[in-house]
N, C-alpha and C positions, 0 to 999 in steps of 0.2 A: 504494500500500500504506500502511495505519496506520502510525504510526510504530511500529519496533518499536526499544526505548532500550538504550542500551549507556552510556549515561553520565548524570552528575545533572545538576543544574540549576548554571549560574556565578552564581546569587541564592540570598538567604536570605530567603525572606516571612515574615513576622512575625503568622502565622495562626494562628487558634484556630478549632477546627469549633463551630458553631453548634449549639445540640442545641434541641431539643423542649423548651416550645412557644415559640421566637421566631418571632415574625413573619415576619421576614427568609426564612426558608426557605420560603414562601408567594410570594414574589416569583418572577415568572417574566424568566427571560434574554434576556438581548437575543445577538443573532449577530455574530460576530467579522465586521468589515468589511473588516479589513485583518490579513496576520498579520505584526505586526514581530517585531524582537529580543525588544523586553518580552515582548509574548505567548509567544513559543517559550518563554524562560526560567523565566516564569511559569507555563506549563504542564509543563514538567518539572519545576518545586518542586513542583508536585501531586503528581506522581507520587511523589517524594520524601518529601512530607508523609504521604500514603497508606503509605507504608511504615512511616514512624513512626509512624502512628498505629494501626499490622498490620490496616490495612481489605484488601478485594481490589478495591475499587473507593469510589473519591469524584467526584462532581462539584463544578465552582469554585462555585457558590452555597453549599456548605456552610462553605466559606469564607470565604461574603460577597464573593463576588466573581461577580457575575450575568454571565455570559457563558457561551454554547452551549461548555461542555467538560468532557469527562469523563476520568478515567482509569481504567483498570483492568488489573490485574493478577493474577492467579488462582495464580500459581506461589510467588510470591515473589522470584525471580529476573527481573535488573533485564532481561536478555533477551529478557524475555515481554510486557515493559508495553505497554500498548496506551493513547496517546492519541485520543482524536477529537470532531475541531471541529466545531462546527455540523450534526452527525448528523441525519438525517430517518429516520424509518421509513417503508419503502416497503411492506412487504407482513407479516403475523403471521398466524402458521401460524393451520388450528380445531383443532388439536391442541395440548389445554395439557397442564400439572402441575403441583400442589399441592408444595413446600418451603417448609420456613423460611428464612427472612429475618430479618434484623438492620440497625440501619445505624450506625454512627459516629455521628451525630443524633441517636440517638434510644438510648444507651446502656439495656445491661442489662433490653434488650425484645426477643422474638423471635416472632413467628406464623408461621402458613402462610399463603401468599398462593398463587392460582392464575395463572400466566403462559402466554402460549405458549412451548410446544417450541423452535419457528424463527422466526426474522425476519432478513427481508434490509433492508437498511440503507444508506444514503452516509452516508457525511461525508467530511471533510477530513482532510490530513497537517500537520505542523507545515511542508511547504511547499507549503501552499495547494493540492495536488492533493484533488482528489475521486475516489472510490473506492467501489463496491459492493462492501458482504458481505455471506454468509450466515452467520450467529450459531445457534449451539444450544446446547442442554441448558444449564451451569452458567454461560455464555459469554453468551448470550443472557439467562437471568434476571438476571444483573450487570447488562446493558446496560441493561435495561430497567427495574430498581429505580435505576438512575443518570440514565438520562432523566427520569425520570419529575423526579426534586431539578430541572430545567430549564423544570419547568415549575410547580413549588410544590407537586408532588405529593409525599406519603408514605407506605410501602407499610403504614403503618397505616390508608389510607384505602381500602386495598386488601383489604383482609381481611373473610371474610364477618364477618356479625352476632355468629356467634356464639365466632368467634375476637375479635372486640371485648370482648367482654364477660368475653373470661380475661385481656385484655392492661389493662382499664377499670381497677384497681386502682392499677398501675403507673404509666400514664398520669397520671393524678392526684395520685400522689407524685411524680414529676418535673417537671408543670406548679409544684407549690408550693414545689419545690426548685430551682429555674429564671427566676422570676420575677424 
């Protein structure tokens, strides 16, 4: 089973999220080889950090920190967080649906991006077990606007043409305010 958290992190990372357009979040992660103490800790100050910063989900590259991990959290309540290491997608529904989208990254920008429905998925626990799930609805597009930060994708590269062209404005004010 994912880990589900009942406590924070015993570290204090000294992270700032990385927003649009740095480089850095183009970089794609490398896979946890081993899971020590660091890692654990360091992946529950995600989840921690994700809470201050009221995301419902962040991946460690937006941190600048390139490693297969996401968290997420959809409730708020520290009961629900959901880590997971080194995630693969094994199967995505043909059945999508269009919502908006936002990220942490990419402040005070929102489109509709189309995702699937379902997808079933492994990853890991914060102790090294692997586990299959099936993710839907709000559960599932988290996952996958979170994956995607693991690979240097962003769900502004996800949006048709013509949602680019109401977000093209913003985009542009933020590249010149970011630089």
């Amino acid at each position: 089973m994912i880990e589900k958290l009942a406590t924070k992190s015993d570290i204090e990372c000294k992270w700032e999220i990385l927003t649009y357009p740095d480089s850095r979040l183009r970089k794609k992660s490398k896979p946890i080889i081993e899971i020590t103490e660091d890692i654990r800790n360091k992946a529950l100050a995600l989840m921690d950090f994700m809470h201050e910063a009221q995301g419902i989900g962040l991946a460690a590259p937006q941190v600048d920190w390139h490693v297969r991990i996401l968290a997420i959290n959809l409730t708020g309540q520290r009961r629900d967080g959901l880590i997971f290491l080194n995630p693969i997608i094994k199967r995505k529904s043909k059945a999508t649906f269009a919502a908006q989208e936002a990220c942490l990254s990419i402040p005070d920008i929102s489109a509709k991006v189309v995702r699937p429905r379902e997808i079933v998925i492994n990853a890991m626990n914060l102790d090294g077990e692997v586990n299959q799930f099936e993710l839907n609805g709000l559960l599932a597009r988290c996952f996958l606007h979170e994956y995607d930060h693991l690979t240097g994708v962003l769900f502004i590269d996800r949006v048709s043409p013509i949602q680019k062209l109401t977000i093209k404005k913003k985009l542009k004010k933020l590249k010149g305010k970011n630089k």
